[in-house]
C-alpha positions as CSV (number, residue, x, y, z in Angstrom):
1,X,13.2,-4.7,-16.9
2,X,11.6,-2.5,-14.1
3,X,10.5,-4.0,-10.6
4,X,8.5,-6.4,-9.8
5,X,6.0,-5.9,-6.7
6,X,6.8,-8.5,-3.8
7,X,3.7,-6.7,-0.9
8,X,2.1,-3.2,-1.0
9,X,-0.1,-3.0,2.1
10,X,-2.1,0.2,3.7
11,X,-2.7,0.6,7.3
12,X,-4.9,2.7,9.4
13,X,-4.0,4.6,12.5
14,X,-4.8,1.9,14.7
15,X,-2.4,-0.7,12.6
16,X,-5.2,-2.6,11.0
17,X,-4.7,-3.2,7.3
18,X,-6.9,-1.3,5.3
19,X,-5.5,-2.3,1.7
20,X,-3.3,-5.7,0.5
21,X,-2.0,-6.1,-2.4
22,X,1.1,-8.3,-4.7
23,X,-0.3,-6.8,-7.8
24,X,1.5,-4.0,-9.4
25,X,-1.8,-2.2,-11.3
26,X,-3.8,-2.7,-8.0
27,X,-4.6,0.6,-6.2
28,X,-6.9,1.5,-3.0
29,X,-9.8,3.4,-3.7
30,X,-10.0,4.6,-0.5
31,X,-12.5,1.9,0.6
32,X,-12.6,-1.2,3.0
33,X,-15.4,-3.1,1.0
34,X,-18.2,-1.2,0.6
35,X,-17.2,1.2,3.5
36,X,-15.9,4.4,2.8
37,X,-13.1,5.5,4.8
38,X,-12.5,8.4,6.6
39,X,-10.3,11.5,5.5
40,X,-7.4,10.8,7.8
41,X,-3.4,10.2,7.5
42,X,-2.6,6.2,6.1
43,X,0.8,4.5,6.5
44,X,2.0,2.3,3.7
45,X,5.2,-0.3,3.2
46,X,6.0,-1.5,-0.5
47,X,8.4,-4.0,-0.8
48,X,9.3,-4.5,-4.3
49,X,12.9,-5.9,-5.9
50,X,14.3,-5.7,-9.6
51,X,15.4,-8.7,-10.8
52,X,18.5,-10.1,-9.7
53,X,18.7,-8.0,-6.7
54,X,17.7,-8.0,-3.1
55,X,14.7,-7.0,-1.6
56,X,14.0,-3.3,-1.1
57,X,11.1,-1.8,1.6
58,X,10.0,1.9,1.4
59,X,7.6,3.4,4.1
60,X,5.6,6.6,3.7
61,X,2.0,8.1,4.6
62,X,-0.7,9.1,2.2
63,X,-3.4,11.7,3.3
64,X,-7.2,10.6,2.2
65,X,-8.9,13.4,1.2
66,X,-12.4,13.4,-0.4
C-alpha cells in the first residue's frame, strides 16, 4: 500500500499560503481563486506517512513559469 497524504500546502514568498490541500489527486494550478499568480519561486511541505509508520515532512521549491 503506497502513502497516504497527511497536508501538502504552497506558500508564497511572503509566507502566505497560496495552496492547501489533504487530498492526494489535488494539484495547484497556479492560481489563488480566480487570480493568476505571478511567475516567481514557491516553497512547499508535504507531510505524508505509509501505513504503520511515522510521519514523514519533505520541503522543496517549485518555480511558476507561464
Amino acid at each position: 500500500m503506497g502513502p497516504y497524504l497527511i497536508q501538502f500546502i504552497i506558500y508564497n514568498r511572503f509566507g502566505q499560503i497560496v495552496f492547501k490541500t489533504t487530498d492526494i489527486n489535488n494539484g495547484w494550478d497556479g492560481m489563488i481563486g480566480d487570480e493568476i499568480q505571478n511567475m516567481d519561486s514557491y516553497v512547499w511541505i508535504c507531510t505524508y506517512q505509509f501505513e504503520e509508520q511515522n510521519p514523514v515532512v519533505k520541503k522543496g521549491t517549485v518555480v511558476l513559469v507561464r
